[in-house]
PDB file of N, H, CA, C and O in Angstrom:
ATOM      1  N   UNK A   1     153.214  72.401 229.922  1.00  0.00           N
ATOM      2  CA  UNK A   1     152.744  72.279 228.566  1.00  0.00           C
ATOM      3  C   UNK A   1     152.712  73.659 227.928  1.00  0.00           C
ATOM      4  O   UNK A   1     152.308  74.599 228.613  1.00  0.00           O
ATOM      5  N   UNK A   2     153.022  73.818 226.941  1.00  0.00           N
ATOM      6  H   UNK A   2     153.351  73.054 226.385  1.00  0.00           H
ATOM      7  CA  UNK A   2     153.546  74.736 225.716  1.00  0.00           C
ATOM      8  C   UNK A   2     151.717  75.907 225.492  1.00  0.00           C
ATOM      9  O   UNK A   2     150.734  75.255 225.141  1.00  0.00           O
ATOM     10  N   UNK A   3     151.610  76.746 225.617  1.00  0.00           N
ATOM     11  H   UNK A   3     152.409  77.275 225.902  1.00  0.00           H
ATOM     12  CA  UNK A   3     150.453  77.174 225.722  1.00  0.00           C
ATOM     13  C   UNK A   3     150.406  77.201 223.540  1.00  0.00           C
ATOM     14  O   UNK A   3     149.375  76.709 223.081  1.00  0.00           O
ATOM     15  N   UNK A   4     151.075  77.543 222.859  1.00  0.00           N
ATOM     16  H   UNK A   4     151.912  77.943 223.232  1.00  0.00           H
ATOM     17  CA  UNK A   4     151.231  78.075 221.572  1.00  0.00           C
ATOM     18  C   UNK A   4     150.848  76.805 221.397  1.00  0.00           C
ATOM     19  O   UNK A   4     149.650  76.831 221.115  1.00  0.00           O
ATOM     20  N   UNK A   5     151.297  75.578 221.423  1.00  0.00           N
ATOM     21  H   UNK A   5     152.270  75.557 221.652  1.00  0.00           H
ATOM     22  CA  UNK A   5     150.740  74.065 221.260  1.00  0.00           C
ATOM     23  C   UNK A   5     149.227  74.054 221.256  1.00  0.00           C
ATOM     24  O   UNK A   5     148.449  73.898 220.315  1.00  0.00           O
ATOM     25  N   UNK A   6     149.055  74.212 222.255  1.00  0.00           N
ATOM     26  H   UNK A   6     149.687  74.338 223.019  1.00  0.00           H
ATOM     27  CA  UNK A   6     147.036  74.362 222.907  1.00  0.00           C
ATOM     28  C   UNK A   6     146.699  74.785 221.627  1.00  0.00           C
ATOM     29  O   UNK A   6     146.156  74.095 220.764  1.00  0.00           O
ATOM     30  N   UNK A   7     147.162  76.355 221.508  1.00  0.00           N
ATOM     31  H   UNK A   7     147.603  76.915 222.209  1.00  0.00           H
ATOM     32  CA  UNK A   7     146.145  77.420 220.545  1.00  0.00           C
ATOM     33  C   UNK A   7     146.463  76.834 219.199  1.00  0.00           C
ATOM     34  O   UNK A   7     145.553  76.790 218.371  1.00  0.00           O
ATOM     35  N   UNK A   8     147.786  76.329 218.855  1.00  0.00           N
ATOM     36  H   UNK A   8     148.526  76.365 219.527  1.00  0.00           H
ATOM     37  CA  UNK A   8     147.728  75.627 217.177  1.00  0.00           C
ATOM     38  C   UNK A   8     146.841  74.491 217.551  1.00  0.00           C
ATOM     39  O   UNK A   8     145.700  74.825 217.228  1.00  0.00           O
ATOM     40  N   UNK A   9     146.837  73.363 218.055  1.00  0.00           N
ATOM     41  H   UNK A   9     147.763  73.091 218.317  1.00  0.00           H
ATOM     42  CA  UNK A   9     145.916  72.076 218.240  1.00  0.00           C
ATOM     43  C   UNK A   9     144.181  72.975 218.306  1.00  0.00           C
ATOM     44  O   UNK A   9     143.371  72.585 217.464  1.00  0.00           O
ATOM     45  N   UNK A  10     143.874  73.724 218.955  1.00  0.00           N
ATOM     46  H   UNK A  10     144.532  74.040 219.639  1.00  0.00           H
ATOM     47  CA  UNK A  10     142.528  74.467 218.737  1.00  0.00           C
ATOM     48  C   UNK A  10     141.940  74.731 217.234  1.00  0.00           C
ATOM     49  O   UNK A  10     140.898  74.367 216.688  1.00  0.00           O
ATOM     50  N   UNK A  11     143.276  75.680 216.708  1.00  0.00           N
ATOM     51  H   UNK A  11     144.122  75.976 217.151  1.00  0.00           H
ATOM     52  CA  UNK A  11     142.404  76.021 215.464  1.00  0.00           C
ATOM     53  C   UNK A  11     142.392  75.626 214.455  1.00  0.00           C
ATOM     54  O   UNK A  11     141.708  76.015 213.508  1.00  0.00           O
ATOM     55  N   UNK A  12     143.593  74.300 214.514  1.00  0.00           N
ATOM     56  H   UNK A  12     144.149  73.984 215.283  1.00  0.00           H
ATOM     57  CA  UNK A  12     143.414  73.315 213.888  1.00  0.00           C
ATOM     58  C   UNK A  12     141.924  72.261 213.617  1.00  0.00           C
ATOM     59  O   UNK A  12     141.486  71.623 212.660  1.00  0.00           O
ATOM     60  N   UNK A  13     141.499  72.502 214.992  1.00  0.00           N
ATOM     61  H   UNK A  13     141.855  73.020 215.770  1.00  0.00           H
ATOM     62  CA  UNK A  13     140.451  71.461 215.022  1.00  0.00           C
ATOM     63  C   UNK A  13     138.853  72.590 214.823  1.00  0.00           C
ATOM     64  O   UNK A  13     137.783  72.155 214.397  1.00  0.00           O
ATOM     65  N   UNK A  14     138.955  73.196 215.003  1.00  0.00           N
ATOM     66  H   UNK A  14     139.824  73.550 215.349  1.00  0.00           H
ATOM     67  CA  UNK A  14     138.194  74.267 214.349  1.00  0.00           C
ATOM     68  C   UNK A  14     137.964  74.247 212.808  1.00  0.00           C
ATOM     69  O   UNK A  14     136.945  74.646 212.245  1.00  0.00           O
ATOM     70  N   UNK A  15     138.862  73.820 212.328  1.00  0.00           N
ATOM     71  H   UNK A  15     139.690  73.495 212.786  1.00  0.00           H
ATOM     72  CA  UNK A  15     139.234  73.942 210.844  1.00  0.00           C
ATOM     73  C   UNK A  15     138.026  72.627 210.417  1.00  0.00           C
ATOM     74  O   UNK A  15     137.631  72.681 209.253  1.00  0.00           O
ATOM     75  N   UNK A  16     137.498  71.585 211.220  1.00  0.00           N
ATOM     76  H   UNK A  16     137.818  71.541 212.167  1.00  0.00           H
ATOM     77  CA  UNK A  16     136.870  71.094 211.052  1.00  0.00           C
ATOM     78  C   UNK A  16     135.487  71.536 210.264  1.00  0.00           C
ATOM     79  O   UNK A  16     134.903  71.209 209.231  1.00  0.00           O
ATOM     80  N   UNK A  17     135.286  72.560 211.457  1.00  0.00           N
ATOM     81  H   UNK A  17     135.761  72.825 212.296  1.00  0.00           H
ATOM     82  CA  UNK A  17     133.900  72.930 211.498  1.00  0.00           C
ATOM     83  C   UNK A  17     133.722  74.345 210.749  1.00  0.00           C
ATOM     84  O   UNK A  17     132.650  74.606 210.203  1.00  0.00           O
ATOM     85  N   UNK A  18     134.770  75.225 210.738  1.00  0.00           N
ATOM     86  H   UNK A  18     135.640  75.013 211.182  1.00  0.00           H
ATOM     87  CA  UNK A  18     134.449  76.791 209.442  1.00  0.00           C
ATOM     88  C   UNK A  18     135.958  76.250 208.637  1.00  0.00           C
ATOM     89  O   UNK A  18     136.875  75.429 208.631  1.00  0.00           O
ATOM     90  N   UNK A  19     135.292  77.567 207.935  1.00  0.00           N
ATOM     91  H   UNK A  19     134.547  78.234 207.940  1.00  0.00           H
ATOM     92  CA  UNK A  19     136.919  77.391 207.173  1.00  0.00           C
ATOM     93  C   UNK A  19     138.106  77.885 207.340  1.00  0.00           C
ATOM     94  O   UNK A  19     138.395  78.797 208.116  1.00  0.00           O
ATOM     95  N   UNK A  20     138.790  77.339 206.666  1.00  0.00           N
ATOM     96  H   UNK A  20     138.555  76.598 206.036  1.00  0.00           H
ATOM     97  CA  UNK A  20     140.577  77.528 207.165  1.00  0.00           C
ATOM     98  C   UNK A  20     140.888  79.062 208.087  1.00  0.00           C
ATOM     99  O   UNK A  20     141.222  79.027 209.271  1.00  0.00           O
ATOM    100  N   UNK A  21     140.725  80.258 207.373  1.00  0.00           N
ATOM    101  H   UNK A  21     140.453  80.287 206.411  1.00  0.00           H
ATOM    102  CA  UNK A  21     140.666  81.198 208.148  1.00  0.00           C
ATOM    103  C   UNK A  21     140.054  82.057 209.049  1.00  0.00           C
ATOM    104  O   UNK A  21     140.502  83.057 209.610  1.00  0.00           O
ATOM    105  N   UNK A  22     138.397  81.250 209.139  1.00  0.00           N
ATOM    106  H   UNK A  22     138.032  80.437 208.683  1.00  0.00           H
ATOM    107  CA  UNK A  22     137.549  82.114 210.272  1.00  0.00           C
ATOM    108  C   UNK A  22     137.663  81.217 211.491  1.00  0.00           C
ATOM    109  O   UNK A  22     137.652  79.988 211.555  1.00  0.00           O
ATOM    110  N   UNK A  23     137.771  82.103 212.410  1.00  0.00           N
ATOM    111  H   UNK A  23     137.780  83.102 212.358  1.00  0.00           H
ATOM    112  CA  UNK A  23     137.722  81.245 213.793  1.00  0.00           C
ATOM    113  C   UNK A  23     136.879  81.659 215.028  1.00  0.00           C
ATOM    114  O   UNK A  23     137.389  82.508 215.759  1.00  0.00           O
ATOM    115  N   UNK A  24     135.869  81.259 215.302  1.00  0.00           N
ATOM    116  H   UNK A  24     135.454  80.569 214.709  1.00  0.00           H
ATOM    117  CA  UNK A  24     134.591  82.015 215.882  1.00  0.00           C
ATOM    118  C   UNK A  24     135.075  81.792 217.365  1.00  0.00           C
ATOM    119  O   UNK A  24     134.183  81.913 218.205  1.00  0.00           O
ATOM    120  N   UNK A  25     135.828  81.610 217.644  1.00  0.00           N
ATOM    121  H   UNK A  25     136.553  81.511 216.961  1.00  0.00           H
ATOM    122  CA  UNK A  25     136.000  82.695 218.921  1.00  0.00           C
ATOM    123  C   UNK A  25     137.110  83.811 218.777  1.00  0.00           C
ATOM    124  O   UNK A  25     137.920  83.732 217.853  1.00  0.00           O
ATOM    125  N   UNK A  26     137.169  85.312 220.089  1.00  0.00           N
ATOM    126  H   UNK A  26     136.511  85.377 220.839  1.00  0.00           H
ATOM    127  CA  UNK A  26     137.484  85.786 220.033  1.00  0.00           C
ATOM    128  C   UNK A  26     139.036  85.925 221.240  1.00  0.00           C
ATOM    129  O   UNK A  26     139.388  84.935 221.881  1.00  0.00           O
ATOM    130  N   UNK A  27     139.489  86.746 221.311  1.00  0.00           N
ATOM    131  H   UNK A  27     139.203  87.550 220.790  1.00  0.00           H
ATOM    132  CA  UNK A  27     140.870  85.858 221.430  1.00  0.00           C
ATOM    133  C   UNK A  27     140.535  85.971 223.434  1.00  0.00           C
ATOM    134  O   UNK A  27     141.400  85.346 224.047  1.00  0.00           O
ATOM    135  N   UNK A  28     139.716  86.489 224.142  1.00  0.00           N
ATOM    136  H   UNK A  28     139.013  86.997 223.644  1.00  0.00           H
ATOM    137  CA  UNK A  28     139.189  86.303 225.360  1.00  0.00           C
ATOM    138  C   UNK A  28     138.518  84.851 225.453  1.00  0.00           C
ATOM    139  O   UNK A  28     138.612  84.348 226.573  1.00  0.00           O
ATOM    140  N   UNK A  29     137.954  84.196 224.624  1.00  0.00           N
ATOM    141  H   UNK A  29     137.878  84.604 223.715  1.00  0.00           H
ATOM    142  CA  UNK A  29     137.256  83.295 224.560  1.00  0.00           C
ATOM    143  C   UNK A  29     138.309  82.336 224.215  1.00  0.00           C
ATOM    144  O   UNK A  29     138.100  81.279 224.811  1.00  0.00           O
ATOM    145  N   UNK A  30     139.335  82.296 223.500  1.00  0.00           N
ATOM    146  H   UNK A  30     139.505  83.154 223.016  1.00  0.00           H
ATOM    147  CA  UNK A  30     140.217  81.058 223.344  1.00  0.00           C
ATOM    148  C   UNK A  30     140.896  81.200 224.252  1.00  0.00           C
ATOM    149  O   UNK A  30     141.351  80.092 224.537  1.00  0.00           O
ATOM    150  N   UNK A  31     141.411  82.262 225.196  1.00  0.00           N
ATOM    151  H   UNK A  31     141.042  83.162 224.964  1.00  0.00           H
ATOM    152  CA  UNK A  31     141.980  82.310 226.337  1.00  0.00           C
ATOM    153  C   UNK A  31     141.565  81.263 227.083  1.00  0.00           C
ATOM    154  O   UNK A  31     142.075  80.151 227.215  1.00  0.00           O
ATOM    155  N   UNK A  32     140.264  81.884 227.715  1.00  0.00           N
ATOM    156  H   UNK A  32     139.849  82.787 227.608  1.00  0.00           H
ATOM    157  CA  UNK A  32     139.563  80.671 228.321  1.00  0.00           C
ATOM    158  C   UNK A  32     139.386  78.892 228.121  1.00  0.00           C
ATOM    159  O   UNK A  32     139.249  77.950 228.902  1.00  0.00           O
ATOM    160  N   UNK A  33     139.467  79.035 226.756  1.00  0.00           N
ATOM    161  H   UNK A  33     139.578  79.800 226.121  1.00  0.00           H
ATOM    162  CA  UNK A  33     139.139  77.785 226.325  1.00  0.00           C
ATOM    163  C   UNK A  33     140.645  77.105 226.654  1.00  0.00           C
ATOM    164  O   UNK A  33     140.759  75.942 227.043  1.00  0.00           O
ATOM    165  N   UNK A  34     141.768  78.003 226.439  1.00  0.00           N
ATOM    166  H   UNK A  34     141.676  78.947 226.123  1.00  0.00           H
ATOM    167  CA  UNK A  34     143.238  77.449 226.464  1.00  0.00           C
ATOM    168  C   UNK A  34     143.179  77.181 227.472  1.00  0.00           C
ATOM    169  O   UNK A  34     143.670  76.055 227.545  1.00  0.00           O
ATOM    170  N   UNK A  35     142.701  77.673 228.931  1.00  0.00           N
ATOM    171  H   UNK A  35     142.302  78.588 228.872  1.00  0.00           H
ATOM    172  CA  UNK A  35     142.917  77.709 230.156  1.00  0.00           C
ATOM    173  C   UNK A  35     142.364  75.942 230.400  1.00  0.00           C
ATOM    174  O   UNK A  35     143.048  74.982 230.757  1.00  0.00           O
ATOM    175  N   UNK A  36     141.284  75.983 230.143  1.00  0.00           N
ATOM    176  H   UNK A  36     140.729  76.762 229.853  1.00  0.00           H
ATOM    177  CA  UNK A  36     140.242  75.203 230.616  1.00  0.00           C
ATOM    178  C   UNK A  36     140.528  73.935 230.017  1.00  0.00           C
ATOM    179  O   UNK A  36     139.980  72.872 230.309  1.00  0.00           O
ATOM    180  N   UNK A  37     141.768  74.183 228.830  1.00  0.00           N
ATOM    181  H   UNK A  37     142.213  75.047 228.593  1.00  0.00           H
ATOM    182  CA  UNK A  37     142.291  72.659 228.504  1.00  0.00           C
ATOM    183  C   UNK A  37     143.567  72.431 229.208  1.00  0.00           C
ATOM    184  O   UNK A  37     144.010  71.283 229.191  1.00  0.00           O
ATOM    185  N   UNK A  38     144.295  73.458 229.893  1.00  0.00           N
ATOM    186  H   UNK A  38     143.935  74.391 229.906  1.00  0.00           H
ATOM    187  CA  UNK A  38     145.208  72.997 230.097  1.00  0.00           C
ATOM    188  C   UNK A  38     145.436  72.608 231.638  1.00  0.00           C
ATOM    189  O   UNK A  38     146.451  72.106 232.122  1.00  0.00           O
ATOM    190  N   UNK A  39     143.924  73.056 232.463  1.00  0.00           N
ATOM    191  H   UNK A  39     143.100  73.464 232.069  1.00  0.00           H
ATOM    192  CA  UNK A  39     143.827  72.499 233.496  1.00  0.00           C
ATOM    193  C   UNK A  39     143.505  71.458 233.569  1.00  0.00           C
ATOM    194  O   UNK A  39     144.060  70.696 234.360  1.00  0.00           O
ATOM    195  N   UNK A  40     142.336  70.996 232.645  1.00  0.00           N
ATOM    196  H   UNK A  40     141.884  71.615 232.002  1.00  0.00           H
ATOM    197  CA  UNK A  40     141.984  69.381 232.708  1.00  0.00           C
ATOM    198  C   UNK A  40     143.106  68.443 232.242  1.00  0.00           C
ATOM    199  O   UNK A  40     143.126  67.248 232.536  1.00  0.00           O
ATOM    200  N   UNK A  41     143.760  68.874 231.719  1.00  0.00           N
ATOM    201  H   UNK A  41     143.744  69.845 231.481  1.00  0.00           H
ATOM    202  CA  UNK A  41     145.760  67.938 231.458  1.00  0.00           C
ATOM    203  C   UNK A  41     145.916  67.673 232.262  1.00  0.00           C
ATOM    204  O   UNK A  41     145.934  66.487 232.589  1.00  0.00           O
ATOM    205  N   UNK A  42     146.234  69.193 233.473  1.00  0.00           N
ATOM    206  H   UNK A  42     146.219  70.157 233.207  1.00  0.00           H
ATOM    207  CA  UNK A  42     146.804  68.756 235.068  1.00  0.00           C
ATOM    208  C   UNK A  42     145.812  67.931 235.719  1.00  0.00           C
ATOM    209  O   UNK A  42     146.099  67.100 236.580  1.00  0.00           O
ATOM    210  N   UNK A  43     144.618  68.171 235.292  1.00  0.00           N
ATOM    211  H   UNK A  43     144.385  68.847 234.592  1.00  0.00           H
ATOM    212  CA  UNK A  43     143.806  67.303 236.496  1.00  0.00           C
ATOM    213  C   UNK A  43     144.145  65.807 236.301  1.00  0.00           C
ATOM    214  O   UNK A  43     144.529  65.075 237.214  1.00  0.00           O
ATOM    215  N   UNK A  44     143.941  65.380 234.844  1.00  0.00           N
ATOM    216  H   UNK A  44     143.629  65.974 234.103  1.00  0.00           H
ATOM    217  CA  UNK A  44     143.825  64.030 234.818  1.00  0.00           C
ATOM    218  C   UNK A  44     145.189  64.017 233.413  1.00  0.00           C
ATOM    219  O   UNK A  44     144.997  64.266 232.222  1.00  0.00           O
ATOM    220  N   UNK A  45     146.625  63.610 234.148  1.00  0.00           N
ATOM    221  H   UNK A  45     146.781  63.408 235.115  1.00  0.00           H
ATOM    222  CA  UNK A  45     147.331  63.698 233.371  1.00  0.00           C
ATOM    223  C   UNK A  45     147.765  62.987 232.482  1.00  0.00           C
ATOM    224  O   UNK A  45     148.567  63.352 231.622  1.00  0.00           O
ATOM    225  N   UNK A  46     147.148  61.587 232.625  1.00  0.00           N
ATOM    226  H   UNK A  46     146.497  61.290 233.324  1.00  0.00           H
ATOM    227  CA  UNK A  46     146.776  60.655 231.456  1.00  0.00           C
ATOM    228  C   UNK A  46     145.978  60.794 230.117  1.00  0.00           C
ATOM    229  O   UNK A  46     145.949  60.082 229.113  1.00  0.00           O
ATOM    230  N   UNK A  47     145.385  61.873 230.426  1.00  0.00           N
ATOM    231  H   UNK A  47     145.407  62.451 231.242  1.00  0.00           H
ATOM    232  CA  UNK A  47     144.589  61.919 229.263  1.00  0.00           C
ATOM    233  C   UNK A  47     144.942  62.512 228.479  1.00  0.00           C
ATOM    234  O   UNK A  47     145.615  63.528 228.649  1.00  0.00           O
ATOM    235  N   UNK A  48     144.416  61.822 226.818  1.00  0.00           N
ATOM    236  H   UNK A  48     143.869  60.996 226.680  1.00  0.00           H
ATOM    237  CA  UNK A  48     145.666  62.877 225.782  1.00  0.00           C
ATOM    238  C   UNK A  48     145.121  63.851 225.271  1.00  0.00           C
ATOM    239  O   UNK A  48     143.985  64.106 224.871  1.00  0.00           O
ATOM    240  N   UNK A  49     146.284  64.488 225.343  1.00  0.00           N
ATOM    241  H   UNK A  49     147.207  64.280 225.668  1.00  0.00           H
ATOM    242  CA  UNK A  49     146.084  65.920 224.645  1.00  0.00           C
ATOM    243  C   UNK A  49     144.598  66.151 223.628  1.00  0.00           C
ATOM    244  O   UNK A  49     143.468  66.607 223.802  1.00  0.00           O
ATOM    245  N   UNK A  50     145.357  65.558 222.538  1.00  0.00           N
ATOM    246  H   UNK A  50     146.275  65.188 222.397  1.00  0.00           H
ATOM    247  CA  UNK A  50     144.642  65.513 221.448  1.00  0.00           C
ATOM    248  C   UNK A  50     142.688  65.641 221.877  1.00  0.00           C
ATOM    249  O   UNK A  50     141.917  66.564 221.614  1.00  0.00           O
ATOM    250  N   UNK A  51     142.448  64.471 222.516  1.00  0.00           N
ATOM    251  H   UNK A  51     143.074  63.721 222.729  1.00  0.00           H
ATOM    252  CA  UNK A  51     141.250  64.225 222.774  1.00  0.00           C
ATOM    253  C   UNK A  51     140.484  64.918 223.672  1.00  0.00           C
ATOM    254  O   UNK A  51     139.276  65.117 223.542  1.00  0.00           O
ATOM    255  N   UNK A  52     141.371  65.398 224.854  1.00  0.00           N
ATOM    256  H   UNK A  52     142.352  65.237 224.960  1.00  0.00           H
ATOM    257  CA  UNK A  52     141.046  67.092 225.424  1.00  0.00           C
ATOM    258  C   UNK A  52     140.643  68.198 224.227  1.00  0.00           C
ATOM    259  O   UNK A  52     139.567  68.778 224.084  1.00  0.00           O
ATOM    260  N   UNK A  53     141.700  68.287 223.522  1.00  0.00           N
ATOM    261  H   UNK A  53     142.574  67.816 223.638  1.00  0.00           H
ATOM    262  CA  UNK A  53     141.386  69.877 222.849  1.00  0.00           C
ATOM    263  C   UNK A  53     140.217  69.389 222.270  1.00  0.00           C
ATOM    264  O   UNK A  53     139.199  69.850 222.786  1.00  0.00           O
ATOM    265  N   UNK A  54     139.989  68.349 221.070  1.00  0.00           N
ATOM    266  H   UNK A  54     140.816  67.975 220.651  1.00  0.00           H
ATOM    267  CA  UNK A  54     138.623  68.049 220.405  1.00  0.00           C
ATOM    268  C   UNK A  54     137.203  68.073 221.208  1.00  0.00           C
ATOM    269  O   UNK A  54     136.175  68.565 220.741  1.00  0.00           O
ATOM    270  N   UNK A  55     137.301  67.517 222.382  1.00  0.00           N
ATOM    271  H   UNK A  55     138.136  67.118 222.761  1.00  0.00           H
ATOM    272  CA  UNK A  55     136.123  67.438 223.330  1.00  0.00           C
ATOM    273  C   UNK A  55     135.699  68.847 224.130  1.00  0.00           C
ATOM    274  O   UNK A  55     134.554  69.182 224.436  1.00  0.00           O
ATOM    275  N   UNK A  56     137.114  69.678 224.418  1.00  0.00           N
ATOM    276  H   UNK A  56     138.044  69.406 224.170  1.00  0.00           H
ATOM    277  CA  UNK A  56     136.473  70.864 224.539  1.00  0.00           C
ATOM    278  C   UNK A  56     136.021  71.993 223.510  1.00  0.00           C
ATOM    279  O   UNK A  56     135.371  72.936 223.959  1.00  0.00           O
ATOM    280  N   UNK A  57     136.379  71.941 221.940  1.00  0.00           N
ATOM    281  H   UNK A  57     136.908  71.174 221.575  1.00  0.00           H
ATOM    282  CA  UNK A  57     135.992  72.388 221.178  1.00  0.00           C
ATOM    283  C   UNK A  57     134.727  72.161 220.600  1.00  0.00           C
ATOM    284  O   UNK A  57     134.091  73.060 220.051  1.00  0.00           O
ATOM    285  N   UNK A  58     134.298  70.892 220.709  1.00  0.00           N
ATOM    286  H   UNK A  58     134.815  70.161 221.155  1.00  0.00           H
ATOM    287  CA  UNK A  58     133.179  70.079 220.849  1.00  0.00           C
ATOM    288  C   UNK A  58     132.245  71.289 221.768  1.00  0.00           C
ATOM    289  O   UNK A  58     131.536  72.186 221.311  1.00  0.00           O
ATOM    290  N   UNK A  59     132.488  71.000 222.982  1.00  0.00           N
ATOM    291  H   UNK A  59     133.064  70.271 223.353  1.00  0.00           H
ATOM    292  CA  UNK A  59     131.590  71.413 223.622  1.00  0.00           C
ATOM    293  C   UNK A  59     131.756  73.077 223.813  1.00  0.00           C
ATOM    294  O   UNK A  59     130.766  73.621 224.302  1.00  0.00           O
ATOM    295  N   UNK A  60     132.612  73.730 223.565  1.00  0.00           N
ATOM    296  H   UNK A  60     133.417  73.288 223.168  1.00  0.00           H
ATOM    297  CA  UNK A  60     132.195  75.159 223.201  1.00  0.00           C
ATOM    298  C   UNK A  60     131.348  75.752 221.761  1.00  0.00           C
ATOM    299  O   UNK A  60     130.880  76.883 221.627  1.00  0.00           O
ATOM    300  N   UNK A  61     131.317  74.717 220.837  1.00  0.00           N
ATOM    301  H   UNK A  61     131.697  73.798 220.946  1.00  0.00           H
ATOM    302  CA  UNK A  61     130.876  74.931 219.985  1.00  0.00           C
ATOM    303  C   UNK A  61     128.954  74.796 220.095  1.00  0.00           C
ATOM    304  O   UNK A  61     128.061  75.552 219.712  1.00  0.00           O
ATOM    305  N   UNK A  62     128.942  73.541 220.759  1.00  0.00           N
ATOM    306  H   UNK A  62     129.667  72.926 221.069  1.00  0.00           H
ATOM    307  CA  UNK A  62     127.558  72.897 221.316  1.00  0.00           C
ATOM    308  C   UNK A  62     127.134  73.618 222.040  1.00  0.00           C
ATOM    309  O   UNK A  62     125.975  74.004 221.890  1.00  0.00           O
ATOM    310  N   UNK A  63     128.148  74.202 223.407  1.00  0.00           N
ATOM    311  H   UNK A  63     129.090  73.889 223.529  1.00  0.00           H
ATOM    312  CA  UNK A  63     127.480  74.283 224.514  1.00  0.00           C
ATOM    313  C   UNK A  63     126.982  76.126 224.814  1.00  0.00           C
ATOM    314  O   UNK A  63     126.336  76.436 225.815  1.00  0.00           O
TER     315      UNK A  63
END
């Protein structure tokens, strides 16, 4: 899976929550966050994309 995919689907969904051009993490922190979505893909490879990136943005935002 396309890592540039991950990071556009991220700050896309970010766009939710600030606006179009601030993005409150820093680019160590979306690293991570890229990482941490693109292992749970491999883990459970049924699950879609889409609903990965939202649920972990979800919960970096929450957590």
């Amino acid at each position: 899976m396309e890592k540039k995919l991950v990071v556009k689907m991220i700050k896309n969904c970010f766009k939710q929550y600030y606006e179009a051009d601030s993005l409150p993490v820093d680019e160590k922190d979306l690293e991570a966050l890229v990482n941490r979505i693109l292992q749970t893909k491999d883990e459970e490879p049924n699950a879609d994309l889409y609903e990965v990136v939202n649920d972990m943005v979800y919960e970096f935002l929450t957590g």
